[in-house]
N, C-alpha and C positions, 0 to 999 in steps of 0.2 A: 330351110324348112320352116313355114310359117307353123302358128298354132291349129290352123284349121288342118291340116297337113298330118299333124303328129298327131290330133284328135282323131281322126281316121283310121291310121291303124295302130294308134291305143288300141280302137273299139275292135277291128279285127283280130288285135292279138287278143283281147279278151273273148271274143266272139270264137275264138281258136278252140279254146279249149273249155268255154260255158255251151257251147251247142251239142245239141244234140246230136247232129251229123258227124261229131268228133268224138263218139262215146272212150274211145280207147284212149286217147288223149287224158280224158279225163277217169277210166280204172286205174290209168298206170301211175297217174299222181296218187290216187286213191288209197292201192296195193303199198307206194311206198310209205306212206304216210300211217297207216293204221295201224303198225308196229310201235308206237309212239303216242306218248299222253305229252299234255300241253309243260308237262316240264322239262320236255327234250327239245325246247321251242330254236334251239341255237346249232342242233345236228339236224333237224329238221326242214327250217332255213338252209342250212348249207346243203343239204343235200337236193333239196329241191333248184337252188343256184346251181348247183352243177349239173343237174340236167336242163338246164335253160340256158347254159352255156354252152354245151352240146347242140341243141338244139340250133343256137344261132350260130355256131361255126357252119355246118349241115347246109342249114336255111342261106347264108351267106355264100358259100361255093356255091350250091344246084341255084340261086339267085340269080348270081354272077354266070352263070352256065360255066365254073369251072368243072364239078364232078357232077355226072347225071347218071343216075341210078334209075332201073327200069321198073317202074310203081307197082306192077303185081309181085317182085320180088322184096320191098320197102313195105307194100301194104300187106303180106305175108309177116313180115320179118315185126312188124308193131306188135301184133298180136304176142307173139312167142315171147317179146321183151315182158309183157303182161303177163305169162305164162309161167318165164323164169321166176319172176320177184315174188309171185305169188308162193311157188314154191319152194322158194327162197325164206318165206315169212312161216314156213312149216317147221324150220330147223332151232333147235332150242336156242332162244335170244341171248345174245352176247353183247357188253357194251364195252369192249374197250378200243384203244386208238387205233390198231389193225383192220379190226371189224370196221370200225367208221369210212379208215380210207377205201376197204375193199369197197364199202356201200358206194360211195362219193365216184368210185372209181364208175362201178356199173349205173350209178346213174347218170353219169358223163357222158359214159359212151352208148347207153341207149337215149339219151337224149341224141346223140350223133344219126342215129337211125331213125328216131321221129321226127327229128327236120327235114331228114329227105323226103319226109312221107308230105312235105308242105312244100319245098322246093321249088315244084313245077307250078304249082299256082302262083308263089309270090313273086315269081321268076316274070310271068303276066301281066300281074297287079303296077306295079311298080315302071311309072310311066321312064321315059330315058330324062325327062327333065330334072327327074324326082333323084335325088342321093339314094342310093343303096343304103349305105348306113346310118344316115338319119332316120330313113321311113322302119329298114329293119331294130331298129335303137326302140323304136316306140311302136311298135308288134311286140319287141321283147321284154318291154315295160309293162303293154298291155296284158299279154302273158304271163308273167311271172306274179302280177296283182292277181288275176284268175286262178292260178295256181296255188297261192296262200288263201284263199278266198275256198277253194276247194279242202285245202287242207285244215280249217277252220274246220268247214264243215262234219270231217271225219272223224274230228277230234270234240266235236260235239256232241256229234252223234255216239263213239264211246264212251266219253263221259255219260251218257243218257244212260246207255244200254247198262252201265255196270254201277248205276245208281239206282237205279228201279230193280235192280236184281234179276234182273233178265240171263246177264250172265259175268261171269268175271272177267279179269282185262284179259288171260289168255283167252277164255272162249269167243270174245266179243273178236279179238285176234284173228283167230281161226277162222268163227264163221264166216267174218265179211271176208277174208281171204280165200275162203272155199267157194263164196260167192261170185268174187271177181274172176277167179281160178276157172270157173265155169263158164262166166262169159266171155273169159280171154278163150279159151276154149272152142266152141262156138266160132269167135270170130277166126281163129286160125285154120278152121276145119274150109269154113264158108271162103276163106282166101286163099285159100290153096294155090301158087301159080301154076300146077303143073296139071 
């Protein structure tokens, strides 16, 4: 893979989950992330790594056309991912090593479920000259910068909210949780496969 190659889809793995067309992509980094101030910066990281590893195991089989999963039940199933954790951020916050792994675990294996949701396009993209795992290596680079890049942002943006006294770190919690919670919402209804 040359560098013009791997600048490529950098750009689409960031283009993954900065567009707008991949709103859910980017609640579900959101969701997990707002339960967390910037001193949690090392569970925070990991956990958003393990759903980017999810992601490219996923990305990597439907790629390969080893597992193919049929998109109105994938494009269903994103939403609800969005749905749980939201829900999930309702429950009074615990921080010890169980908790971490359950977190790391569900963000694994819904990462496993939003690669499928990208599968069939990169299955496309990816000419037969091109390595599979070089071009997907540098989607999942491009990606997982996008994804701290979003997780910044969240973590700013609470910072903000519970510095001007707008609200404290659980309401600031809740609300944008209640907020996401509504547009995961929204989309599950609108994706309905059946």
């Amino acid at each position: 893979m040359n560098l013009a190659d791997f600048k490529y889809y950098f750009t689409i793995g960031w283009h993954h989950i900065m567009s707008l067309d991949a709103l859910d992509h980017l609640y579900f980094i959101a969701v997990l992330s707002v339960i967390y101030q910037f001193r949690h910066w090392r569970q925070i990281f990991v956990l958003v790594t393990a759903f980017t590893i999810g992601h490219a195991i996923t990305l990597f089989l439907g790629g390969m056309d080893i597992i193919r999963v049929e998109d109105r039940f994938v494009e269903f199933a994103i939403p609800c991912t969005i749905v749980f954790s939201a829900l999930m951020n309702f429950r009074k916050q615990t921080s010890n090593q169980t908790t971490n792994k359950i977190q790391y675990a569900l963000a694994l294996f819904f990462g496993l479920i939003h690669g499928l949701g990208y599968a069939n396009t990169i299955r496309f993209m990816i000419s037969k000259d091109q390595s599979m795992v070089w071009s997907l290596f540098a989607f999942n680079v491009g990606l997982e910068i996008g994804q701290i890049f979003v997780v910044l942002l969240v973590l700013i943006l609470g910072v903000l909210a519970v510095f001007s006294k707008l609200f404290n770190t659980r309401e600031w919690m809740l609300s944008f949780s209640s907020l996401l919670l509504g547009l995961a919402i929204k989309l599950t209804i609108e994706r309905y496969p059946f």
